[in-house]
NUFIMI-852385 format. One line per field, with one value per residue: residue number from 0; residue in three letters; x, y, z of N, C-alpha, C, O in turn. Coordinates in Angstrom, 2 decimals, m for minus. Last residue first. Layout:
// NUFIMI-852385
n	(NUM/...)
res	(ALA/...)
n.u	(X/...)
n.v	(Y/...)
n.w	(Z/...)
ca.u	(X/...)
ca.v	(Y/...)
ca.w	(Z/...)
c.u	(X/...)
c.v	(Y/...)
c.w	(Z/...)
o.u	(X/...)
o.v	(Y/...)
o.w	(Z/...)
END
This chain:
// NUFIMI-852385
n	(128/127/126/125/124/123/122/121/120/119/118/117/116/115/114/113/112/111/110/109/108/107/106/105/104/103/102/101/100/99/98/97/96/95/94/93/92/91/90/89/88/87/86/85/84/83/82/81/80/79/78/77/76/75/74/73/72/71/70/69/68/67/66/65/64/63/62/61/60/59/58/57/56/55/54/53/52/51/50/49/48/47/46/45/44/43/42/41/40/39/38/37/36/35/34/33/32/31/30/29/28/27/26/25/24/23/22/21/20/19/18/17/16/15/14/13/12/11/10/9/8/7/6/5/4/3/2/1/0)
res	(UNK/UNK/UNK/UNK/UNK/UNK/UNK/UNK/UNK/UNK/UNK/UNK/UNK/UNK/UNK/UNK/UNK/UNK/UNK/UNK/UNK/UNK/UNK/UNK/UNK/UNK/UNK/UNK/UNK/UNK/UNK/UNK/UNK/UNK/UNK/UNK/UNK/UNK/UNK/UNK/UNK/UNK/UNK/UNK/UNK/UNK/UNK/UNK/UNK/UNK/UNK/UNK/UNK/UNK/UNK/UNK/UNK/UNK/UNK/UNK/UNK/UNK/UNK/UNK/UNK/UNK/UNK/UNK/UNK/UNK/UNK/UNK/UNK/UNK/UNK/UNK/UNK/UNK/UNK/UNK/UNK/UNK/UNK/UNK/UNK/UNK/UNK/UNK/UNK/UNK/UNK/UNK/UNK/UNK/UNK/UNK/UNK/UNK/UNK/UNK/UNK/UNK/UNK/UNK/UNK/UNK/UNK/UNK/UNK/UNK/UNK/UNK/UNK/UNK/UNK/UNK/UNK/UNK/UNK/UNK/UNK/UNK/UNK/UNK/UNK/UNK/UNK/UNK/UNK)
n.u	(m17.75/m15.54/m14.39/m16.07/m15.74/m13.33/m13.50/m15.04/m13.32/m12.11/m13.42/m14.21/m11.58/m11.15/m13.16/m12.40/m10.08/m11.51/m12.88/m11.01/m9.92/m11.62/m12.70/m10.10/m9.06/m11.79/m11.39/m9.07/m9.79/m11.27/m9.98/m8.55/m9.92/m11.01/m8.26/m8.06/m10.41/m9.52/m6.92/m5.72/m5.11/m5.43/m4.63/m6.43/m5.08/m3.81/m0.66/0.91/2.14/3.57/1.55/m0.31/m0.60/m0.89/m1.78/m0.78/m2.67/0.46/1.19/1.34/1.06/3.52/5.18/3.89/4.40/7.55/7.68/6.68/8.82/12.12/13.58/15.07/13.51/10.92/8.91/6.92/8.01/8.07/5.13/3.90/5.33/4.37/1.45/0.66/m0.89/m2.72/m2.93/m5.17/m4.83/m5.84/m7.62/m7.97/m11.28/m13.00/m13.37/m13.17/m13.63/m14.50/m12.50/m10.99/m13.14/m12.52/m9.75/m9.81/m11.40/m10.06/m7.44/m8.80/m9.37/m6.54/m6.04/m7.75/m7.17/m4.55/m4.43/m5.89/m3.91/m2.21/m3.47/m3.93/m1.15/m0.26/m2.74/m5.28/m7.00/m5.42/m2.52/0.40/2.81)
n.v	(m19.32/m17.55/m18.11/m16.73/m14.32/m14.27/m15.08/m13.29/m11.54/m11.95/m12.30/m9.54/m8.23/m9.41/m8.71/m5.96/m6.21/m7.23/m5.10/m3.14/m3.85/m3.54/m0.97/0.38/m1.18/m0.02/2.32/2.43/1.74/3.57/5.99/5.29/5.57/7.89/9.26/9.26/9.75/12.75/14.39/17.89/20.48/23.84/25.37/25.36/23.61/21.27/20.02/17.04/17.04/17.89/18.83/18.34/18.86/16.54/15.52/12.56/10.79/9.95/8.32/8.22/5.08/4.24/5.34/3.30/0.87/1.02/1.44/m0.94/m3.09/m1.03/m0.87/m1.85/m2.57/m1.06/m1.77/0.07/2.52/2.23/2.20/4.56/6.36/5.10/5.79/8.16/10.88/12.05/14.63/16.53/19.19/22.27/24.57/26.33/25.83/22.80/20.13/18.40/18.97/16.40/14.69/16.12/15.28/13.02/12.87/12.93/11.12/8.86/9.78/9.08/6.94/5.67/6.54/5.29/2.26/2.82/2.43/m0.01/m1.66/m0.91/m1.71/m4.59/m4.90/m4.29/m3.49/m3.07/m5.35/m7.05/m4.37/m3.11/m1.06)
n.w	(22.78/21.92/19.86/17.83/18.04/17.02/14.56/13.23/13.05/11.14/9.33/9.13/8.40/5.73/4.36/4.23/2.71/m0.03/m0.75/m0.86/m2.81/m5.03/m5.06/m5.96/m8.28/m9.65/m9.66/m11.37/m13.66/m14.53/m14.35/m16.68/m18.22/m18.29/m18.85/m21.76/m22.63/m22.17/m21.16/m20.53/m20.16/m21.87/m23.84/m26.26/m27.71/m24.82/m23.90/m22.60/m19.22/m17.19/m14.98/m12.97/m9.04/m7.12/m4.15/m2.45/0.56/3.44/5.87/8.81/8.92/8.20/11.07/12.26/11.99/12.26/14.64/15.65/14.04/13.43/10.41/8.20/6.19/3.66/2.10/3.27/2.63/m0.32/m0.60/m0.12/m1.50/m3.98/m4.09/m4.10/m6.04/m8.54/m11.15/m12.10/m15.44/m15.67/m18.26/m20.22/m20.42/m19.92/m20.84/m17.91/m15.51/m15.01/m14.91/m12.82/m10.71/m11.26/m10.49/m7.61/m6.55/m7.17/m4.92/m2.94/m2.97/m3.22/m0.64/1.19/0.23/1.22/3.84/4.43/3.90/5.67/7.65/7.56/8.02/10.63/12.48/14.26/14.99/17.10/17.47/18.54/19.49)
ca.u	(m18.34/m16.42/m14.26/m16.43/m17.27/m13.41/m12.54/m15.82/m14.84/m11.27/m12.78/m14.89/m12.28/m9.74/m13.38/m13.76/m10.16/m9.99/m13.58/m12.10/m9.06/m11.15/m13.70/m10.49/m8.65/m11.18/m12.27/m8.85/m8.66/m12.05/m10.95/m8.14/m8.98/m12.07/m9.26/m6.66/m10.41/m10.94/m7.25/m6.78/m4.49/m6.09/m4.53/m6.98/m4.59/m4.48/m2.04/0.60/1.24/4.00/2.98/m0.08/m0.81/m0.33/m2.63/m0.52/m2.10/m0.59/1.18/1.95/m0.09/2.70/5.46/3.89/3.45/7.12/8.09/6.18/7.66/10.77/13.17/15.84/13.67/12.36/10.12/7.04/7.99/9.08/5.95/4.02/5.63/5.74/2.07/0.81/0.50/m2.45/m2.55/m4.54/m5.17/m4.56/m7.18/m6.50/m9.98/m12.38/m13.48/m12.10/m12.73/m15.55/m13.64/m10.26/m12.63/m13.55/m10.64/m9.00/m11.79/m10.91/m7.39/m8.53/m10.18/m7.25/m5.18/m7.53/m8.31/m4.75/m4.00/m6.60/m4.91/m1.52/m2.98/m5.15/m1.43/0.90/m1.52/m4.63/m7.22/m5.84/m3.68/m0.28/2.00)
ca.v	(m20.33/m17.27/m17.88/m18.41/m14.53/m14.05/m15.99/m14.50/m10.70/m11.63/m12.92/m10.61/m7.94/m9.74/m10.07/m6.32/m5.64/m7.51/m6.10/m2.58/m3.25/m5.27/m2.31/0.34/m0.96/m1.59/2.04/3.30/0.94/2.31/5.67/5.27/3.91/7.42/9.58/8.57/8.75/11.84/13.47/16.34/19.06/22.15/25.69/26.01/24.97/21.56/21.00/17.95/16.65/17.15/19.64/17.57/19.41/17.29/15.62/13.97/10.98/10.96/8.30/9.39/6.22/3.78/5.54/4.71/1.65/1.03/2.43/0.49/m3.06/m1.76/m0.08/m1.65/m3.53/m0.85/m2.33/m1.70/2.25/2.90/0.95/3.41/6.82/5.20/4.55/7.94/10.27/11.63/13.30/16.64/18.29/21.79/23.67/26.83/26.63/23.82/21.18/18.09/20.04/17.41/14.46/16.45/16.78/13.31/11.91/14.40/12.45/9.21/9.92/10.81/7.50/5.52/6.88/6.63/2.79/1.91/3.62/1.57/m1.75/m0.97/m0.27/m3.47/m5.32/m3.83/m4.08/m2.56/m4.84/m7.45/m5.02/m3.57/m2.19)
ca.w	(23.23/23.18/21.25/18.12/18.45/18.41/15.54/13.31/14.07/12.92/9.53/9.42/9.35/7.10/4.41/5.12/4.13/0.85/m0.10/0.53/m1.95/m4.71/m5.09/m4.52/m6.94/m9.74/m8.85/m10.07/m13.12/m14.66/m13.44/m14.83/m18.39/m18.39/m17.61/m20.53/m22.82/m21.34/m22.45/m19.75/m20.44/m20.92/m22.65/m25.31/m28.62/m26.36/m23.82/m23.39/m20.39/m18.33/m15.72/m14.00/m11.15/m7.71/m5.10/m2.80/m0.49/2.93/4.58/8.31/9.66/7.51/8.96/12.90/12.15/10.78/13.78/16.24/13.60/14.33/11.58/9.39/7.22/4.93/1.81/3.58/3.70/0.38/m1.00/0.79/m0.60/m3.83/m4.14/m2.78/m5.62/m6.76/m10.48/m11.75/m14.92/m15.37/m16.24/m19.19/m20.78/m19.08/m21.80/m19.46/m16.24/m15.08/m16.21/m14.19/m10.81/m11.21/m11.40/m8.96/m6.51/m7.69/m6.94/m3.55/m3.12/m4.42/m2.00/1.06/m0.07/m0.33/3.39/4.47/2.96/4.37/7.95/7.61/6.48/9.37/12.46/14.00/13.83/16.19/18.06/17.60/19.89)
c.u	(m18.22/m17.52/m14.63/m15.43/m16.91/m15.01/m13.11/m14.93/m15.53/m12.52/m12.25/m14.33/m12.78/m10.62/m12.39/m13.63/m11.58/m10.39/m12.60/m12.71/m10.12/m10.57/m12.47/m11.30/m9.39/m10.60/m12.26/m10.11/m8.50/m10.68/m11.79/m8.76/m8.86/m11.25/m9.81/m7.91/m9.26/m10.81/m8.57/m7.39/m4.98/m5.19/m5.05/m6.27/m5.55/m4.27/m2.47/m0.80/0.98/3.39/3.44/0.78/0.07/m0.80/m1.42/m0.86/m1.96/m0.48/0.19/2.11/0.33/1.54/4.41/4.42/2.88/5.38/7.69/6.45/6.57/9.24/11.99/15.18/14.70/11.79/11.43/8.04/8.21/9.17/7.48/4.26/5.39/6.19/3.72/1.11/0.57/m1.55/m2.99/m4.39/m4.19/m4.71/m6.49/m6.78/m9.00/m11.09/m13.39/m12.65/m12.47/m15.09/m14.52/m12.01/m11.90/m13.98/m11.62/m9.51/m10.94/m11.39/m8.51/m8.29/m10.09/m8.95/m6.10/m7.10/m8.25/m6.16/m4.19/m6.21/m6.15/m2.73/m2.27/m4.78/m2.88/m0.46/m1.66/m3.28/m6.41/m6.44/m4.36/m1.87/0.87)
c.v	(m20.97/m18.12/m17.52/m19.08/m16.36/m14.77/m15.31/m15.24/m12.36/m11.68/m13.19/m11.40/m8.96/m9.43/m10.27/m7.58/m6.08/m7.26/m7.36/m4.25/m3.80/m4.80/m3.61/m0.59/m0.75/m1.59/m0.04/2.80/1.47/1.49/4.37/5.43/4.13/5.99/8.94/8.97/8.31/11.03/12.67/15.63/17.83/21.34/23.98/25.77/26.08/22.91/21.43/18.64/17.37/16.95/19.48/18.63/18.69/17.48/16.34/14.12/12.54/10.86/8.93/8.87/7.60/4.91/5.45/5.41/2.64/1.20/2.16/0.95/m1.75/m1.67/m1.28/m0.89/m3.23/m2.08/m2.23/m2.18/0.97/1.98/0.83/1.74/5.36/5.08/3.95/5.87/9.68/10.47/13.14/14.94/17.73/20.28/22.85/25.30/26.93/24.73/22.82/19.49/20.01/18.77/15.55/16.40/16.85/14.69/12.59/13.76/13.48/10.56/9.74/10.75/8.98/6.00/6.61/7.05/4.38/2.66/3.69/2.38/m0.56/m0.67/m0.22/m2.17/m4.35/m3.89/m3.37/m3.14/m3.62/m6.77/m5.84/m4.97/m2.37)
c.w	(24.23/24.05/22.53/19.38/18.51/18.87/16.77/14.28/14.54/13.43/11.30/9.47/10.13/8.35/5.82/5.15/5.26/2.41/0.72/0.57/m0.47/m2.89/m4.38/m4.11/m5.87/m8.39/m8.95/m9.07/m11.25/m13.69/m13.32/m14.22/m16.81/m17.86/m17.44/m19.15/m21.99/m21.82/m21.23/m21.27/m20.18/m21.31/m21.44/m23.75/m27.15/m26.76/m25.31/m23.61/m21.17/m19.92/m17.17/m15.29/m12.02/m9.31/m5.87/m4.33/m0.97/1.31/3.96/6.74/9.22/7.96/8.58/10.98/12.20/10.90/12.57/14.69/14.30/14.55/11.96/10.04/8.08/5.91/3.04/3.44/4.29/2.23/m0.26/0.72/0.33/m2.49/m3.68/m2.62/m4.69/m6.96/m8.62/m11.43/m13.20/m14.60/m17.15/m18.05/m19.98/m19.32/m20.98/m20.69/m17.30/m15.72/m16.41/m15.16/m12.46/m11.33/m12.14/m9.87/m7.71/m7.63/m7.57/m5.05/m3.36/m4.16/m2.84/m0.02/0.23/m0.64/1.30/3.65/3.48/3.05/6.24/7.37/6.78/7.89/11.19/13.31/13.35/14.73/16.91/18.03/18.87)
o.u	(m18.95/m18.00/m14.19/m15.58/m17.56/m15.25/m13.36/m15.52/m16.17/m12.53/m12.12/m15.11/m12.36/m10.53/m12.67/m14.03/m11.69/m10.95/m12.87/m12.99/m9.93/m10.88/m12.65/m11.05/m9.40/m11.29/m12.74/m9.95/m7.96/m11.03/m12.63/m8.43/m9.04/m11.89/m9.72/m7.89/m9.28/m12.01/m8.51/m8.05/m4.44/m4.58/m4.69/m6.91/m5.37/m3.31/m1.91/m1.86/0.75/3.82/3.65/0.31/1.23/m1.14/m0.76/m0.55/m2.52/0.55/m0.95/3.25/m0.65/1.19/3.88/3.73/1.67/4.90/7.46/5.64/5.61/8.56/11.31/15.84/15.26/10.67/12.41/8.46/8.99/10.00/7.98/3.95/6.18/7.01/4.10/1.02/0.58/m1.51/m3.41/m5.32/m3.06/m4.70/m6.41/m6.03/m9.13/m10.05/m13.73/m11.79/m11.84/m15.84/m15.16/m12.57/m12.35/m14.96/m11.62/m10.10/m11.35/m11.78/m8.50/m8.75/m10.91/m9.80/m6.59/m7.70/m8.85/m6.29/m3.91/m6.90/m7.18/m2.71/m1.86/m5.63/m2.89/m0.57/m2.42/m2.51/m6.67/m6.42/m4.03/m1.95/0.54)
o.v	(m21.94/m17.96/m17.32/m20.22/m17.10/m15.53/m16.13/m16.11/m12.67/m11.95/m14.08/m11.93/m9.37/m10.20/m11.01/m7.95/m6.36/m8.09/m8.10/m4.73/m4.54/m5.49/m4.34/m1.19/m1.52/m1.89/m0.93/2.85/0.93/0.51/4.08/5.08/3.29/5.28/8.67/7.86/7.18/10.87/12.25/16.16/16.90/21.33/23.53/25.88/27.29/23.48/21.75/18.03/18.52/16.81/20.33/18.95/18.49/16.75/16.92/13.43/13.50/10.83/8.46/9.01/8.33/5.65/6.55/5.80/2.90/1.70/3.08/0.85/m1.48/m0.74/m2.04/0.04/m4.12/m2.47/m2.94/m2.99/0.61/1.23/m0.18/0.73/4.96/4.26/2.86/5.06/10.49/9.52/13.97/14.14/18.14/20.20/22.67/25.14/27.74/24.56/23.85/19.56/20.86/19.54/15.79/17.31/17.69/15.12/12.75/14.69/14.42/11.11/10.28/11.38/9.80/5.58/7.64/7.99/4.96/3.47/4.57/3.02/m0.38/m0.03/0.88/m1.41/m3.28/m3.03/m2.52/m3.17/m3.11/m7.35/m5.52/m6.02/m1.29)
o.w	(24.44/25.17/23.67/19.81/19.24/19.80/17.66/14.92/15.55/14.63/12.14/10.26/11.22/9.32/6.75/6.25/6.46/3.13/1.67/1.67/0.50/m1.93/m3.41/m3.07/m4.91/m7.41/m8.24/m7.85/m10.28/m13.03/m12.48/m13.09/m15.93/m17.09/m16.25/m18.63/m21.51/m21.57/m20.07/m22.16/m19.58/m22.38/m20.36/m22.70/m27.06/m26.24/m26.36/m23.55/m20.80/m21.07/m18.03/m16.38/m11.68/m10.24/m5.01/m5.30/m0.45/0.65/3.94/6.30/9.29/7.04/8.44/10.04/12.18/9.89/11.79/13.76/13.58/15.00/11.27/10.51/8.70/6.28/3.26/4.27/5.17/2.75/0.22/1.34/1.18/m2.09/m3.25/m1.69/m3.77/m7.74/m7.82/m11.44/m12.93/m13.37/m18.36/m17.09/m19.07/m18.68/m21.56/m21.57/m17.93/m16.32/m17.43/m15.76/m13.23/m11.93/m13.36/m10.41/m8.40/m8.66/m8.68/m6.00/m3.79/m4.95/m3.31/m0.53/m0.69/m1.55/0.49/2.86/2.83/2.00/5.87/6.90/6.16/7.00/10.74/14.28/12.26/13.65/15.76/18.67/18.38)
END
């Protein structure tokens, strides 16, 4: 069941701002590790998992609520990348682009959501007249 501020697209654009506030956090954590011998930069993951979800159309809109609320983001070590002669893998200038792109997201994300809010907040209050 689904309520005016609970539904498909608020629940899409939370889980948006959770994700892209943990990845600021490994962000932030890597910029601070970038001359840190041996660390291991890290990603967050959690685009896939809730693209996956929207895209299914053989389950009922409950169920696809219920998916969407079980979307967690996932922090993982960064494996791939190549390491300097000390063991680190964190390029601060690739850090510095994503965190400029990462708080882009969330800025537009959150003012998205608050405008759907008010929005709703302004239909009811003018129902009431």
């Amino acid at each position: 069941m689904t309520d005016l501020f609970l539904n498909r697209t608020n629940l899409i654009l939370t889980k948006v701002l959770d994700g892209t506030a943990a990845r600021q956090r490994a962000l932030a954590n890597n910029i601070a590790n970038a001359e840190t011998p041996g660390y291991t930069r890290q990603t967050v993951s959690f685009e896939g998992e809730l693209l996956d979800i929207m895209r299914r159309v053989d389950v009922y809109p409950d169920q696809q609520l219920s998916a969407l609320q079980g979307v967690t983001p996932a922090t993982i070590d960064d494996i791939q990348s190549l390491r300097r002669s000390d063991g680190n893998n964190v390029n601060i200038d690739r850090e510095m682009v994503t965190l400029a792109e990462n708080t882009l997201q969330y800025e537009v994300t959150a003012r998205f959501l608050s405008e759907r809010i008010t929005g709703l907040r302004n239909a009811i209050k003018e129902g009431r007249g």
